[in-house]
LOGU-568653 format. One record per residue (C-alpha): x, y, z. Coordinates in steps of 0.25 Angstrom, whole numbers, plus 2048, in hexadecimal, padded with zeros to 3 digits. Example, Ala and Ser with C-alpha at 12.3 -4.5 7.8 and 13.67 -1.06 7.14 Angstrom:
2
8317EE81F8377FC81D
***
This chain:
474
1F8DB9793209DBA79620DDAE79D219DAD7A5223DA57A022ED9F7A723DD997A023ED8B7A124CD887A5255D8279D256D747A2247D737A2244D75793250D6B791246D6179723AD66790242D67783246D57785239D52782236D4977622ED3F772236D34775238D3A784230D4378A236D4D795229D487A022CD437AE221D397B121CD357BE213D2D7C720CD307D6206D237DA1FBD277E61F5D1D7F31E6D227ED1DED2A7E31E2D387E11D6D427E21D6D497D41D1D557D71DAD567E31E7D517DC1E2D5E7D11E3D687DD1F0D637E41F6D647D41F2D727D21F6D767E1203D6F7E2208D6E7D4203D777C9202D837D220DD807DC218D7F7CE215D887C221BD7F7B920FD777B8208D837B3211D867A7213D8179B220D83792220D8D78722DD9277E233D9F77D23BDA5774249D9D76F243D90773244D96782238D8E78A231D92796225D8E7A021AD967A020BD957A6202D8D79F1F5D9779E1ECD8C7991F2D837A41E6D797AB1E9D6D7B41E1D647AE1ECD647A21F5D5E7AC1EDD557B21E3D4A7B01DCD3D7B71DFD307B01D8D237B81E3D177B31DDD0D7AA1DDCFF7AC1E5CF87B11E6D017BC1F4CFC7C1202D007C1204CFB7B31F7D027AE1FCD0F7B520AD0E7AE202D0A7A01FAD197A2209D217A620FD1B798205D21792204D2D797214D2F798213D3078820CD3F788213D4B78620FD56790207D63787212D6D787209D78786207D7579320FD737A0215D6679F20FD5E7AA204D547AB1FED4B7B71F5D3E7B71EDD3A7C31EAD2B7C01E0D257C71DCD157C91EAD0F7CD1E3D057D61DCD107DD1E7D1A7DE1ECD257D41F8D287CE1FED357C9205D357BD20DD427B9214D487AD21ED557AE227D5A7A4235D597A9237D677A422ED6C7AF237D657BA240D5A7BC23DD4B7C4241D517D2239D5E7D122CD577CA22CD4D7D722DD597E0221D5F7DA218D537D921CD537E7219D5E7EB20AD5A7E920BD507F220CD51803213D4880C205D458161FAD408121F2D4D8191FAD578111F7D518031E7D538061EAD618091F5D637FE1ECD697F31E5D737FC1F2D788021FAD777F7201D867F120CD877E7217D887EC221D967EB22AD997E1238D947E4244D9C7DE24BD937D6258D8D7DC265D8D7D4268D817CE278D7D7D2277D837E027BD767E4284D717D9290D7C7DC29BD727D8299D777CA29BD857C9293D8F7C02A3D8F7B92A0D807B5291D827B1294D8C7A829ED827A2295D777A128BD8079A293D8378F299D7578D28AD7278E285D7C783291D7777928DD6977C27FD6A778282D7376C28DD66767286D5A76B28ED5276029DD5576529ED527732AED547722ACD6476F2A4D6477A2AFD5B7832B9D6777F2AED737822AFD6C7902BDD6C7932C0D7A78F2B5D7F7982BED827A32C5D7F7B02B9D827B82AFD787B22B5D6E7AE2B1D647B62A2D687B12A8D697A22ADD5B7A42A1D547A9297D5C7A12A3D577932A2D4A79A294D48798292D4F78A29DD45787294D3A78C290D2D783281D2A77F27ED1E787280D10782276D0A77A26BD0078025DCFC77F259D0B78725FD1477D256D1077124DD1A769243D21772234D2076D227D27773222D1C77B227D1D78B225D12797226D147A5226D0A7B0227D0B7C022CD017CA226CFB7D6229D037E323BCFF7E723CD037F7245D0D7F8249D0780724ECFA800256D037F425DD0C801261CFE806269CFB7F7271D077F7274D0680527ACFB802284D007F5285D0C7FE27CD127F0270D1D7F0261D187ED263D1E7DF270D177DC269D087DE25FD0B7D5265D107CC26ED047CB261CFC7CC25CD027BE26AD007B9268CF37BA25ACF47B525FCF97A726BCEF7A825FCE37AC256CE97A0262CE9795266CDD798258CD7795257CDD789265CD778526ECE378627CCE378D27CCEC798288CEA79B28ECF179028DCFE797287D067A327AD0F79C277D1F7A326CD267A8267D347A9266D367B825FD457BC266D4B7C725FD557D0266D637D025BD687DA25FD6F7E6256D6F7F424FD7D7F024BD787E0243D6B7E3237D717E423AD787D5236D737C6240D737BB24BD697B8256D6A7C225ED5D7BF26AD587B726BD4B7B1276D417B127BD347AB27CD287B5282D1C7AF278D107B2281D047B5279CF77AC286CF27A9288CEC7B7281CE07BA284CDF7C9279CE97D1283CED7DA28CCF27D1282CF97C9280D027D628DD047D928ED0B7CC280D127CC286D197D9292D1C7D428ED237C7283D2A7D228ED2F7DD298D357D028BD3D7CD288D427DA294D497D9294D4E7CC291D5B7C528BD547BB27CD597BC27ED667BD285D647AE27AD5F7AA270D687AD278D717A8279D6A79B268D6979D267D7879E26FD79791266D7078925AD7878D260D84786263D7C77825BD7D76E250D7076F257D68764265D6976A25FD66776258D5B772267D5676A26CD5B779261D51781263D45777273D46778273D44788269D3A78826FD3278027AD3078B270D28793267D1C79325CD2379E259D2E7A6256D277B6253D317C2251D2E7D1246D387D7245D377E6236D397EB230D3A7F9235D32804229D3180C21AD2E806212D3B801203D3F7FF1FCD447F31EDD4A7F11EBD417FF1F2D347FB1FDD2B7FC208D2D7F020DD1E7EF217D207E521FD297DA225D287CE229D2F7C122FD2C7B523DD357AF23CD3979F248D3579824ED4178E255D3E781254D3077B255D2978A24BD1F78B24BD1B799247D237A424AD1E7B3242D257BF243D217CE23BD277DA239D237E722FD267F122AD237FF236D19800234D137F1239D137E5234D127D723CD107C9233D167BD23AD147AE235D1B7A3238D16797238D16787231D0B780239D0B774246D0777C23FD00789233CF8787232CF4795237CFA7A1232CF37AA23BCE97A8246CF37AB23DCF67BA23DCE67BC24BCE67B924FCF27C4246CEA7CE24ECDF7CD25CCE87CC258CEE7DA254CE17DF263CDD7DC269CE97E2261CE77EF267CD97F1273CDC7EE272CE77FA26DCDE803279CD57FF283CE080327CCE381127DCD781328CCD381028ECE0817287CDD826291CCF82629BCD282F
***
């Protein structure tokens, strides 16, 4: 039987080829329901709305010729592979649910298979709880909410009827990418691309790759100069989070913060929902160092932050459209004041930098290496920060699913490279929770680390109560 085989882009086998042992490449993620989901029910709406409405779902990753990889339908491909009933064993609470994710987080996903797998658990104080695997190679955070989402409906009368009415959605022809970024010209891509391919063929000598960049040309400099900046970039400083990975991954989730009541902080600082907690987990890390007697004060750490590079007509699409950057995390500060001010400051420069096109750039080259240079490639830009840390907006409003109440989401970033923190943030249904994933071998307990960011909002809510109020006296 010939089977249909579709290229993979280049930036997507960068993601599948980043997988290892030490950090797999799976974005994890948890539906909390108001109710027992119907198993037979929940089946259909998967089928309906998720295998047959994406094609992805359906196809497995074969190789080609030259290391070339492409997607291709799975002709032995059965539901039942990808999804399975667990009832939570005792105790049946939070900490026994988070006790059953660690163990399963472990698993690699069958790569003779498509690369996705679901739990529905069942017996968490008489409601279920869905516990989904992906493959960041099939799509990135953005587009893996929007299609979970997707199963869901925004009344309670539509979700009953949701897997009778359900058909898979048309075909969309694919967007181009940098319709929205036209302040670097296809001139400067074109440069970037070959200071790019020089760099990750010389890893070792970042001054040749400085001087490939200034001769690029008048057009592209301002690109050559940023991407040679950040070629040019030191691995981050050594502390207690860049120790050697192991096998053995934890993840934690906070209680529920009111989104409301974090609008009401930044207000205050004249700052955005994401710079406060940002600064919050900054002073999180500081906290958590400081416990274990290092000196954060010896210097500010970085995080990976993923920047979205959809536009409004690709959010509906799979695949990895987003760039990464490197946002400094300012622990050296002890005041939480200050520690925003500087979160918002690093954030406004990069709103207005052409920085993640670059990267995704430098992304798209990788996938095109052979896997051991890319792999030295992946390891070499890691090694610039301490975690990766992404901010994913959900649903404003409540939404319905199979007939019942989603109470609340979250999910869980995989860290590339030799990075052993992971830092997600959702909200939902004006919440917001803070998920960490983290490696054993360099954190033992993170929910230190979610106490610690607790009190760090606490702090930073006081203090904007303390402005309003020195600001309302005449």
């Amino acid at each position: 039987m010939s089977l249909t085989r579709v290229p993979m882009s280049s930036v997507d086998k960068a993601w599948f080829e980043m997988d290892c042992d030490t950090n797999r490449m799976i974005i994890n993620g948890l539906m909390w329901f108001d109710g027992t989901v119907d198993h037979t029910l929940f089946a259909q709406i998967l089928e309906s709305r998720f295998v047959q409405r994406y094609a992805r779902f359906r196809q497995r990753i074969v190789a080609g010729l030259g290391g070339r990889l492409f997607w291709e339908q799975d002709p032995h491909f059965d539901l039942r592979n990808h999804f399975c009933r667990l009832s939570l064993p005792p105790p049946q609470t939070e900490d026994g649910l988070q006790r059953l994710v660690n163990s399963l987080i472990h698993e690699p996903l069958d790569r003779q298979k498509p690369l996705w797998r679901f739990y529905l658990v069942d017996e968490l104080k008489g409601s279920s709880v869905l516990f989904g695997r992906i493959h960041h190679c099939v799509g990135d955070g953005m587009a893996l909410i929007r299609v979970l989402l997707n199963m869901t409906s925004e009344t309670l009368a539509d979700s009953v009827r949701l897997h009778r009415t359900a058909e898979a959605a048309p075909p969309r022809r694919p967007a181009g990418l940098w319709r929205k970024s036209r302040q670097v010209t296809s001139t400067a891509l074109a440069a970037v691309k070959t200071v790019a391919s020089q760099t990750l063929l010389a890893l070792e000598n970042p001054a040749r790759l400085l001087r490939t960049a200034q001769a690029v040309g008048a057009f592209s400099a301002a690109a050559a100069a940023i991407l040679a900046r950040l070629l040019l970039l030191s691995p981050d400083r050594r502390t207690i989070l860049k120790g050697t990975l192991g096998t053995v991954k934890q993840v934690v989730w906070s209680a529920p913060f009111n989104l409301a009541a974090i609008k009401t902080v930044g207000r205050a600082f004249d700052a955005t929902v994401n710079d406060v907690l940002v600064s919050a987990v900054a002073g999180a890390l500081r906290e958590y160092l400081l416990q274990l007697g290092e000196d954060p004060d010896s210097g500010d750490i970085r995080a990976m932050v993923p920047v979205n590079l959809r536009t409004d007509s690709q959010t509906h699409e799979l695949g990895n459209q987003f760039a990464l950057i490197y946002l400094p995390l300012p622990i050296s500060h002890a005041d939480p004041t200050a520690r925003l001010l500087h979160t918002k400051q690093h954030m406004d420069l990069l709103k207005q930098s052409p920085e993640p096109l670059l990267i995704y750039q430098v992304l798209n080259l990788i996938g095109n290496l052979p896997i051991e240079l890319a792999r030295q490639a992946t390891l070499w830009f890691s090694a610039k920060a301490s975690a990766v840390l992404t901010n994913v907006p959900g649903p404003r409003q409540p939404i319905y699913f199979a007939g019942l109440p989603l109470r609340q989401l979250m999910f869980w970033v995989p860290q590339s490279g030799e990075i052993s923190l992971g830092i997600s943030i959702i909200s939902y249904n004006g919440q917001v929770i803070l998920g960490l994933m983290v490696d054993e071998n360099c954190i033992a307990d993170p929910s230190q680390i979610m106490q610690h960011f607790a009190r760090q909002f606490e702090a930073l809510a006081l203090q904007a109560a303390a402005t309003e109020r020195s600001s309302s006296i005449p």
